[in-house]
Backbone as XML, in Angstrom:
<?xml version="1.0"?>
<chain id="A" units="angstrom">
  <residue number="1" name="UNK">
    <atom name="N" x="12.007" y="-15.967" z="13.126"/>
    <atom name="CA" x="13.327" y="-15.886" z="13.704"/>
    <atom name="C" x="13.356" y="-15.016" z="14.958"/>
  </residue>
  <residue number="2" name="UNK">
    <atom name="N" x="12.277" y="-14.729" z="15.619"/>
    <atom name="CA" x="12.164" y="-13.888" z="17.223"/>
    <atom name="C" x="12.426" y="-12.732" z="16.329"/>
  </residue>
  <residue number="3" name="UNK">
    <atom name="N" x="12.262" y="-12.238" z="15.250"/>
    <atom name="CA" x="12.763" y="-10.671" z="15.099"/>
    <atom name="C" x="11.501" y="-9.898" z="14.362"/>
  </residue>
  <residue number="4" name="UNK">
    <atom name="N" x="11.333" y="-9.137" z="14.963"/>
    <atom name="CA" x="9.986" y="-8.236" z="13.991"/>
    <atom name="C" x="10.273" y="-7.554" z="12.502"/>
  </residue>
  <residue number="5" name="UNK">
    <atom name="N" x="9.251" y="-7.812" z="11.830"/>
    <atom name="CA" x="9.455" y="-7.556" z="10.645"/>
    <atom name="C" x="9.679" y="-6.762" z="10.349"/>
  </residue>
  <residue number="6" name="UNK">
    <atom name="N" x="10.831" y="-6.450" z="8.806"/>
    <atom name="CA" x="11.214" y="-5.207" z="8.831"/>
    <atom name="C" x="10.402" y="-4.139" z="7.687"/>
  </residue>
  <residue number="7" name="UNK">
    <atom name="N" x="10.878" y="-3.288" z="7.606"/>
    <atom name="CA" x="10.004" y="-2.490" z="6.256"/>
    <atom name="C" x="9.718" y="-2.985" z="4.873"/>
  </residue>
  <residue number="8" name="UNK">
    <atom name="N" x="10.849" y="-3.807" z="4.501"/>
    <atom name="CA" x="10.143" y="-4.693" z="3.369"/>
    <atom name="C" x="9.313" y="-5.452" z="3.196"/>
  </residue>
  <residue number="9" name="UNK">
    <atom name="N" x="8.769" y="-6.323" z="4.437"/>
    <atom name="CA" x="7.628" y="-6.666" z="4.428"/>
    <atom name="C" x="6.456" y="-5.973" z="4.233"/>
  </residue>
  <residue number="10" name="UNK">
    <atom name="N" x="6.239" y="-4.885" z="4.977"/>
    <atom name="CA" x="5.041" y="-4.450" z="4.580"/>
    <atom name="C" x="4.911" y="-3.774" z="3.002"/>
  </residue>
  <residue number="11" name="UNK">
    <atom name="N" x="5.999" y="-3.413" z="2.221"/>
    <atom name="CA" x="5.757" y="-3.344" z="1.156"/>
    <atom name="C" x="5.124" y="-4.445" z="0.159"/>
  </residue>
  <residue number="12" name="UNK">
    <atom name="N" x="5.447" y="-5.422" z="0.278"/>
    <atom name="CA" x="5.309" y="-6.934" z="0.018"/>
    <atom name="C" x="3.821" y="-7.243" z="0.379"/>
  </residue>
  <residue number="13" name="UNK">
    <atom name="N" x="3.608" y="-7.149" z="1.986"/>
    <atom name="CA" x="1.680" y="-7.220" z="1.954"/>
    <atom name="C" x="0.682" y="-6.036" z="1.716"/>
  </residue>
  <residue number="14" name="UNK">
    <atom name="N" x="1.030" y="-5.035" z="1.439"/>
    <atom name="CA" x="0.374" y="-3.706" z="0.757"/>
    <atom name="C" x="0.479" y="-4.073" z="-0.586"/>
  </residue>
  <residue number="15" name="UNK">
    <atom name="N" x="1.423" y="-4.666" z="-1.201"/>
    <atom name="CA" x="1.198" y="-4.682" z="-2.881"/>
    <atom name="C" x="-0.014" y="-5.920" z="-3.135"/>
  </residue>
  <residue number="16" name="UNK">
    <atom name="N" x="-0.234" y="-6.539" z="-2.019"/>
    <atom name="CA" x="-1.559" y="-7.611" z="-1.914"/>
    <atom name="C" x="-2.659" y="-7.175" z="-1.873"/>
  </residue>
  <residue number="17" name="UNK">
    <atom name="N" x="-2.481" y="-6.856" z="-0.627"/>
    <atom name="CA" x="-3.679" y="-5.556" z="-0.376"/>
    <atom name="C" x="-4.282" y="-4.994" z="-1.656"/>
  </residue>
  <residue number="18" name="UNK">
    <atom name="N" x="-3.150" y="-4.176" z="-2.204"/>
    <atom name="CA" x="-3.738" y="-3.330" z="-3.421"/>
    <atom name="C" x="-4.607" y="-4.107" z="-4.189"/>
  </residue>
  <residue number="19" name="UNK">
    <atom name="N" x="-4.128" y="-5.160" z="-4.637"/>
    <atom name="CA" x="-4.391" y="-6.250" z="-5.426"/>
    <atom name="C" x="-5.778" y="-6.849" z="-5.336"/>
  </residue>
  <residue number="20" name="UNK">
    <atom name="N" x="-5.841" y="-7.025" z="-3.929"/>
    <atom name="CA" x="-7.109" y="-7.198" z="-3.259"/>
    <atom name="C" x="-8.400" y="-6.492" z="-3.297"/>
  </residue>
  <residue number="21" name="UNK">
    <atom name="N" x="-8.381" y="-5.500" z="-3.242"/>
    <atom name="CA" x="-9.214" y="-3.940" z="-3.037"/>
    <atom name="C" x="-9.223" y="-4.058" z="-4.662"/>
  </residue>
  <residue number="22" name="UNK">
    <atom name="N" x="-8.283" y="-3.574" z="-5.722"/>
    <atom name="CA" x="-8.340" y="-3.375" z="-7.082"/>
    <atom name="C" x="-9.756" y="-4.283" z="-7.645"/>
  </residue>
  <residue number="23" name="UNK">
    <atom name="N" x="-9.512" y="-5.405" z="-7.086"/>
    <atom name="CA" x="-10.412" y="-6.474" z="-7.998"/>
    <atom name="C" x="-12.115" y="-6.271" z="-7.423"/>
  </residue>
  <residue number="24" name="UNK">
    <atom name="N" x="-11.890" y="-5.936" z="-5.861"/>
    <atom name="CA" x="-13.218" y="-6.139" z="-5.396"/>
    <atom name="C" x="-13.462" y="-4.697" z="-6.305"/>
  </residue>
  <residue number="25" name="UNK">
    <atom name="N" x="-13.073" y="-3.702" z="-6.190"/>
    <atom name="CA" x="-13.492" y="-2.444" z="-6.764"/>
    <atom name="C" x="-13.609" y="-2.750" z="-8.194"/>
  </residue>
  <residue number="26" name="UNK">
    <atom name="N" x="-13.363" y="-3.339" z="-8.799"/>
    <atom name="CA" x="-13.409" y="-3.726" z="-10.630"/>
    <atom name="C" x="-14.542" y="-4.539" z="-10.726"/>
  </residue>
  <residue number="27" name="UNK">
    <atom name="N" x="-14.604" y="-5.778" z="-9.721"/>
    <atom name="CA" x="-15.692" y="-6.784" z="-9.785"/>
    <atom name="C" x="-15.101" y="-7.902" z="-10.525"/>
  </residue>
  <residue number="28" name="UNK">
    <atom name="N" x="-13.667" y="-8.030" z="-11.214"/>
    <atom name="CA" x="-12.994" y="-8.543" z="-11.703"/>
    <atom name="C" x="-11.889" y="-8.889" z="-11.677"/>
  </residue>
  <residue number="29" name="UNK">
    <atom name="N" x="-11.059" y="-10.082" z="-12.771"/>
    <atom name="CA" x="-9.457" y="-9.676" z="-12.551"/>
    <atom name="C" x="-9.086" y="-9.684" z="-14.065"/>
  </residue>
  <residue number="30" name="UNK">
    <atom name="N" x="-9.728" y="-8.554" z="-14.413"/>
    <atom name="CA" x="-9.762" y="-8.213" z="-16.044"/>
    <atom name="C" x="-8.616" y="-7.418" z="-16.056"/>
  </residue>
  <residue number="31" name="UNK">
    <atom name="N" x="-7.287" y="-6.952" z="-16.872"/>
    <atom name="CA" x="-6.608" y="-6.019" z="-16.512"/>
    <atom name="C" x="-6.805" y="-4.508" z="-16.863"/>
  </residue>
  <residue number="32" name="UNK">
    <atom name="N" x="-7.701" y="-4.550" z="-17.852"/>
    <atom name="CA" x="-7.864" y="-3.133" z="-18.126"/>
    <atom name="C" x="-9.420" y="-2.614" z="-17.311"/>
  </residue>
  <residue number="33" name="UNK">
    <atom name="N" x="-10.064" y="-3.323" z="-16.126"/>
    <atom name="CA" x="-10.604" y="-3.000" z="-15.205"/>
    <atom name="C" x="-9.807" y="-2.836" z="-13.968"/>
  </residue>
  <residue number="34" name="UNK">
    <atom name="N" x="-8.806" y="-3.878" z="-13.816"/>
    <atom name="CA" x="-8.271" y="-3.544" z="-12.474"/>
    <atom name="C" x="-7.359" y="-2.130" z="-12.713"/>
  </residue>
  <residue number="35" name="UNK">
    <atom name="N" x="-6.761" y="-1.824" z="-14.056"/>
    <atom name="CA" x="-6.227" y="-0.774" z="-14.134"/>
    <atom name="C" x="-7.410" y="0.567" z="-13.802"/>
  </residue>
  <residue number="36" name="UNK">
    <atom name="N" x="-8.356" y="0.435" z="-14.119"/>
    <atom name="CA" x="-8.981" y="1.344" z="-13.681"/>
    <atom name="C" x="-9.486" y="1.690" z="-12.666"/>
  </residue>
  <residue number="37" name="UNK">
    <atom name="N" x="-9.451" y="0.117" z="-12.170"/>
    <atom name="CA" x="-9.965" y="0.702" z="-10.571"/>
    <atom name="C" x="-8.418" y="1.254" z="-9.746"/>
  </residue>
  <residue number="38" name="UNK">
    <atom name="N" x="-6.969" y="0.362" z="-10.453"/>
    <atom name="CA" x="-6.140" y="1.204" z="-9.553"/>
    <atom name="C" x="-5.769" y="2.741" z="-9.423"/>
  </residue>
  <residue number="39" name="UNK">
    <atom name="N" x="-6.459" y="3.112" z="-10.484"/>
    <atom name="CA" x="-6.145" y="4.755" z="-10.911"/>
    <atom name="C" x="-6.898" y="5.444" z="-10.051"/>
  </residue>
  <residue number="40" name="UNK">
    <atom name="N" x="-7.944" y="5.008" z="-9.784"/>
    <atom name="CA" x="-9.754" y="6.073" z="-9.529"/>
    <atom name="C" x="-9.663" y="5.743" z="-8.271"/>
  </residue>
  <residue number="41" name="UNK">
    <atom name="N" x="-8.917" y="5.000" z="-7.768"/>
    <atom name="CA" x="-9.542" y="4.522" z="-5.915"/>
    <atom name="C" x="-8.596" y="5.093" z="-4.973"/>
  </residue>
  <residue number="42" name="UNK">
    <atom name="N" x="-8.800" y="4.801" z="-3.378"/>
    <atom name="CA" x="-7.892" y="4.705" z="-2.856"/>
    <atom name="C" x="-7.822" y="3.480" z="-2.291"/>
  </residue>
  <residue number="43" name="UNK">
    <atom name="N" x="-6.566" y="3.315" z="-2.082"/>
    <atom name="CA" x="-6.478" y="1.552" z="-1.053"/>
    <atom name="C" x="-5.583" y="2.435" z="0.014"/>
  </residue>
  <residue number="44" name="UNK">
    <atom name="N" x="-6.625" y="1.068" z="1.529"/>
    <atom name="CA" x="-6.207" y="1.764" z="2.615"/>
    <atom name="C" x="-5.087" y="0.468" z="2.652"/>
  </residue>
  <residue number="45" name="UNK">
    <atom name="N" x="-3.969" y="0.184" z="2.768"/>
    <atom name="CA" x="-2.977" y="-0.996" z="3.223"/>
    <atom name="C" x="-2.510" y="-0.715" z="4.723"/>
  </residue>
  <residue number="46" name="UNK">
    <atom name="N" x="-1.588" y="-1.811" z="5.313"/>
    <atom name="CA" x="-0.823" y="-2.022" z="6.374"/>
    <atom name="C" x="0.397" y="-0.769" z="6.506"/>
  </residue>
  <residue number="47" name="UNK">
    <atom name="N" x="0.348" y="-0.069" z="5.332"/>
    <atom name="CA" x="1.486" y="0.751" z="5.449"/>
    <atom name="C" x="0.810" y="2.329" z="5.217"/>
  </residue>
  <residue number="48" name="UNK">
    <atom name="N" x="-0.212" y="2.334" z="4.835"/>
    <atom name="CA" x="-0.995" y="3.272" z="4.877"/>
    <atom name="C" x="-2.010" y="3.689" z="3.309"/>
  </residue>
  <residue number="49" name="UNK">
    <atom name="N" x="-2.553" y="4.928" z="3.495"/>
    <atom name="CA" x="-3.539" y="4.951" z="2.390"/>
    <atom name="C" x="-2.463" y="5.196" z="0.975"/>
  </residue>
  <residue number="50" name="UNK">
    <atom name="N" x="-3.305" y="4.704" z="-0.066"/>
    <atom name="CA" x="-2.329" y="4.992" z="-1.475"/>
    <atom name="C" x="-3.527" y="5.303" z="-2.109"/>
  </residue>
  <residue number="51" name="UNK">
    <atom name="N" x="-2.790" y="5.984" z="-3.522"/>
    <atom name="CA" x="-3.645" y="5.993" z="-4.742"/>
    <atom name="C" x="-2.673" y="6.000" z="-5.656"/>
  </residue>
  <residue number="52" name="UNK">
    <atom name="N" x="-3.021" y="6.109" z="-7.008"/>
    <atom name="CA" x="-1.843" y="5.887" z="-7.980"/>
    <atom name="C" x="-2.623" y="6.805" z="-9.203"/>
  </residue>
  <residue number="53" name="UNK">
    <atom name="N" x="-1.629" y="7.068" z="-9.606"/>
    <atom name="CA" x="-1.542" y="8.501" z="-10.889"/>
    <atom name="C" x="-1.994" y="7.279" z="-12.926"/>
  </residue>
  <residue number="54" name="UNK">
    <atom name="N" x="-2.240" y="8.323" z="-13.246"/>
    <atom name="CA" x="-2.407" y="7.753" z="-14.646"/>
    <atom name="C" x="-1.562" y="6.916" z="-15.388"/>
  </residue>
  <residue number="55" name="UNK">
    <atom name="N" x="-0.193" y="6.948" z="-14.524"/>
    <atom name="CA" x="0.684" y="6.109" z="-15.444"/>
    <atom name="C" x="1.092" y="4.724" z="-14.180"/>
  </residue>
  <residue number="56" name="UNK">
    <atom name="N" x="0.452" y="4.921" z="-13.745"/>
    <atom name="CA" x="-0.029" y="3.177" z="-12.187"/>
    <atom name="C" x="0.969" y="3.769" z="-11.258"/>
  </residue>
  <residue number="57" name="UNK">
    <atom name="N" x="1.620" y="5.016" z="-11.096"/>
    <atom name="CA" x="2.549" y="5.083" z="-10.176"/>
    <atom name="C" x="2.279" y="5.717" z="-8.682"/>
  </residue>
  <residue number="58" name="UNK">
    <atom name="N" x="2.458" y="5.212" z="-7.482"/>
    <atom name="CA" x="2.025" y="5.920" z="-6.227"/>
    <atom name="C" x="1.904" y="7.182" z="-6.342"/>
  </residue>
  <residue number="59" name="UNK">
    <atom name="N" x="0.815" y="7.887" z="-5.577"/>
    <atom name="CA" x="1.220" y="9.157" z="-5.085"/>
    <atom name="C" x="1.708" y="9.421" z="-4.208"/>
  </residue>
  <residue number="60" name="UNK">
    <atom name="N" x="2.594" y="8.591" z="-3.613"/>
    <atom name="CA" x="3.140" y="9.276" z="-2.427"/>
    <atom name="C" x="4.703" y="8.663" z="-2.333"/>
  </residue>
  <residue number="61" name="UNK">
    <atom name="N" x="4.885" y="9.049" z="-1.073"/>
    <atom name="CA" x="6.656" y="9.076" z="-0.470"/>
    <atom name="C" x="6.544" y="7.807" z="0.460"/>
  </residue>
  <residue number="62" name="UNK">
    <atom name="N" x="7.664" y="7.392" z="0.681"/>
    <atom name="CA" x="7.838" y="6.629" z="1.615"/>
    <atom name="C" x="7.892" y="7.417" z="3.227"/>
  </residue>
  <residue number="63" name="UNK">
    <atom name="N" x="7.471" y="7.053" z="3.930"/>
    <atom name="CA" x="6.865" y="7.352" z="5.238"/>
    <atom name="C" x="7.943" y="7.248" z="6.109"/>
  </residue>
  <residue number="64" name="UNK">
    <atom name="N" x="8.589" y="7.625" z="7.025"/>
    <atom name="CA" x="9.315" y="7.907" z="7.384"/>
    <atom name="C" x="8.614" y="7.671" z="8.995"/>
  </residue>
  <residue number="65" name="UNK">
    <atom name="N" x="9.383" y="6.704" z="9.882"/>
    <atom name="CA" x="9.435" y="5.518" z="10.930"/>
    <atom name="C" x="10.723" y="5.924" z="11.865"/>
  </residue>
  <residue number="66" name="UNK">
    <atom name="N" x="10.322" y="5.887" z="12.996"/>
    <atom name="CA" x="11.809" y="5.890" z="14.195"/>
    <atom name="C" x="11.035" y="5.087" z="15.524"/>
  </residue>
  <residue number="67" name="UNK">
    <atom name="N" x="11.947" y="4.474" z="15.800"/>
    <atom name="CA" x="12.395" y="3.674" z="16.998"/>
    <atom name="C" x="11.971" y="4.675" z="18.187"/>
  </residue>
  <residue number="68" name="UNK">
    <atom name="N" x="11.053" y="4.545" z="19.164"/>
    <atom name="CA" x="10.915" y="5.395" z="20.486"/>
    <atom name="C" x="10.565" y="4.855" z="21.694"/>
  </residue>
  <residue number="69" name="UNK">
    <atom name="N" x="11.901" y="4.627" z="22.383"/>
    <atom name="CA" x="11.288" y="3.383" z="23.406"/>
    <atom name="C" x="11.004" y="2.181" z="23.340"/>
  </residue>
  <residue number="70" name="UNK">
    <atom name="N" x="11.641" y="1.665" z="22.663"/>
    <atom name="CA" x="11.201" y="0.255" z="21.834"/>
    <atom name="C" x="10.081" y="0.153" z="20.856"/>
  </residue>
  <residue number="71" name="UNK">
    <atom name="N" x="9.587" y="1.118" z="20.514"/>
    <atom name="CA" x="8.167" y="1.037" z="19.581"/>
    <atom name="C" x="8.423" y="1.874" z="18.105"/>
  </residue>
  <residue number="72" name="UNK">
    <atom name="N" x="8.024" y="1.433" z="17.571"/>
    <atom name="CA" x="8.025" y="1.847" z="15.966"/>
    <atom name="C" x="7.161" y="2.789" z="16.015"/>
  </residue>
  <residue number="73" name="UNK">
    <atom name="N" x="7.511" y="4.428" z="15.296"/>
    <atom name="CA" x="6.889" y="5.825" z="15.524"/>
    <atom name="C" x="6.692" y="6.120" z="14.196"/>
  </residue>
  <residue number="74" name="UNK">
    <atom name="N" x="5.190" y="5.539" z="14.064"/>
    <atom name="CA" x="5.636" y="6.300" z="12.017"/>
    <atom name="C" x="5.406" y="8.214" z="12.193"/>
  </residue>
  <residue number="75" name="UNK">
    <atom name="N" x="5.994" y="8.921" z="11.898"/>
    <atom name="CA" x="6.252" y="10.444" z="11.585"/>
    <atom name="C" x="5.085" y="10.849" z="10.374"/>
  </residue>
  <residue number="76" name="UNK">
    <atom name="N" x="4.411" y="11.620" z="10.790"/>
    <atom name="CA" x="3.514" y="12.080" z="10.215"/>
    <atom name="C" x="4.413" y="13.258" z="9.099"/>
  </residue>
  <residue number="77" name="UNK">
    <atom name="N" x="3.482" y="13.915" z="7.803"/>
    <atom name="CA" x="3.927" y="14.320" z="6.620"/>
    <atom name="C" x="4.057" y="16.102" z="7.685"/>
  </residue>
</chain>
């Protein structure tokens, strides 16, 4: 639609990503291997690096993005 994508997308191709990386790191698409590889690794995605805690949940925050000059500024932590 001429409009650049917005932040929900990249949530959407990072949860692929993950998905992606999980299996090559497992060697499988067993779930109690990919669970382990999602715990123990990091995945680098489109939205940036993740890892996830013992109970599958991110470690991190949402990243925080501003407009500068027409260009998307992701803000460092």
């Amino acid at each position: 639609f001429n409009d650049a994508p917005e932040f929900h997308c990249v949530g959407g191709f990072a949860c692929g990503e993950v998905l992606e990386q999980a299996a090559a790191f497992a060697g499988t698409w067993a779930p109690d291997e990919m669970r382990n590889a999602l715990i123990s690794e990091r995945f680098e995605t489109i939205g940036g690096s993740l890892t996830f805690n013992e109970n599958g949940l991110p470690n991190s925050a949402l990243r925080v993005g501003r407009w500068n000059d027409g260009k998307l500024e992701i803000l460092d932590e």
